[in-house]
C-alpha positions as CSV (number, residue, x, y, z in Angstrom):
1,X,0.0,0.0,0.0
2,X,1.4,3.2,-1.1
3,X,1.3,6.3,1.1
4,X,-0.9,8.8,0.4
5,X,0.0,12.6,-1.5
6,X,-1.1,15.4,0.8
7,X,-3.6,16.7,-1.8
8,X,-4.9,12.7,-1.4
9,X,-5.3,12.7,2.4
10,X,-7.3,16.6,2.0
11,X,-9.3,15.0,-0.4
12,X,-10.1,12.3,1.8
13,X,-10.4,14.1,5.4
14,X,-12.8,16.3,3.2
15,X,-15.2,13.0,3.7
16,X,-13.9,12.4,7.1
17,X,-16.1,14.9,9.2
18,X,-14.0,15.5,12.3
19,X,-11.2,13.5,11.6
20,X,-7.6,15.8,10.7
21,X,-3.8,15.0,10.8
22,X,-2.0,15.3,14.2
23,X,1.3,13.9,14.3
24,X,1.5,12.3,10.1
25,X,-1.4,10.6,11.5
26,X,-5.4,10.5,10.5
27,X,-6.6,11.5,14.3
28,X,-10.0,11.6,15.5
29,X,-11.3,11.8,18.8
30,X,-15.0,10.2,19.8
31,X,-16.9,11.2,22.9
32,X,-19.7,8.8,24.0
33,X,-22.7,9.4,26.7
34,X,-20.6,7.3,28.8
35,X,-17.5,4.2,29.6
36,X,-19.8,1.6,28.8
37,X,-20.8,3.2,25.1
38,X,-16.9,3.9,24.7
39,X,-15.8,0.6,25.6
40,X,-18.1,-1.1,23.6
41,X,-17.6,0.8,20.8
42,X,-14.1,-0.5,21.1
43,X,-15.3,-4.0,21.3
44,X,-18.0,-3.6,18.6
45,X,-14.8,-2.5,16.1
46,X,-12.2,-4.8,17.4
47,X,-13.6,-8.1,14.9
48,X,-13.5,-5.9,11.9
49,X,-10.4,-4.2,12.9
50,X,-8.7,-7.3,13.3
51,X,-10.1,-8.5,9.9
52,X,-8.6,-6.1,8.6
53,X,-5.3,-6.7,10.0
54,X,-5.0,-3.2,10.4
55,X,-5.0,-1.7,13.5
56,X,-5.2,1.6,15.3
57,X,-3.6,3.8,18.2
58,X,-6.1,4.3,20.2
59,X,-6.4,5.5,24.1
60,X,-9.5,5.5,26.4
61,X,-10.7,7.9,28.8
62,X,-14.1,7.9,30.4
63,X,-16.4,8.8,27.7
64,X,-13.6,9.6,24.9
65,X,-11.9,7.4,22.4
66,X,-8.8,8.9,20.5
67,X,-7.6,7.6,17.5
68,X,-4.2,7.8,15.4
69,X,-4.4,5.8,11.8
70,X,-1.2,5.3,10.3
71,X,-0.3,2.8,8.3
72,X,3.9,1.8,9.4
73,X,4.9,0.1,6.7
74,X,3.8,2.6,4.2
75,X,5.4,5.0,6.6
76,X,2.3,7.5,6.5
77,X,-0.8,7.5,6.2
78,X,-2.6,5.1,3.5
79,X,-5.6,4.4,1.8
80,X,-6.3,1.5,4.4
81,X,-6.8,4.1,7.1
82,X,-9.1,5.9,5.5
83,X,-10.9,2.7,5.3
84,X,-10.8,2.1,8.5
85,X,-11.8,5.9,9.6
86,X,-14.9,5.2,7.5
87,X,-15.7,2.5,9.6
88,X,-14.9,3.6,12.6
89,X,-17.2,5.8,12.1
90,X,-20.1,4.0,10.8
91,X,-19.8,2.0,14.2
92,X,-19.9,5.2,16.7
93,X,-22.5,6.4,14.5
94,X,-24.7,3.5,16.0
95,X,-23.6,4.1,19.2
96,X,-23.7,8.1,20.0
């Protein structure tokens, strides 16, 4: 997977309401009603995230979920994570 052109990663973040680049990384941060909709919005994603075999930084705290996409081996960010922003996403989206 290649790594993405800046003008690629605007073009995508343009879709990715919320989502910006911290860091070389696609970063996001979710806030839930509460732990239990944050954890299990972690939980919920973890299947498909490990389908993908593409995994994220991410920290809990509380209510809040922050998330780094990167993709290592590309040594930036890829097309895979904005896949996987897209459905992190659709997940929280079910869960807010």
């Amino acid at each position: 997977m290649k790594k993405l052109t800046d003008s690629e990663i605007s073009a995508a973040i343009a879709g990715l309401p919320g989502w910006t680049v911290k860091d070389e990384k696609l970063h996001h941060q979710y806030k839930f009603p509460d732990f239990p909709h944050a954890i299990g919005f972690m939980t919920i994603a973890a299947p498909s995230i490990e389908k993908m075999n593409h995994h994220p930084e991410w920290f809990n705290v509380y209510n809040k979920v922050v998330v780094d996409l990167t993709t290592h081996d590309a040594g930036g960010i890829t097309q895979r994570d904005v896949e996987l922003a897209k459905l992190l996403d659709s997940i929280a989206a079910k869960l807010s």
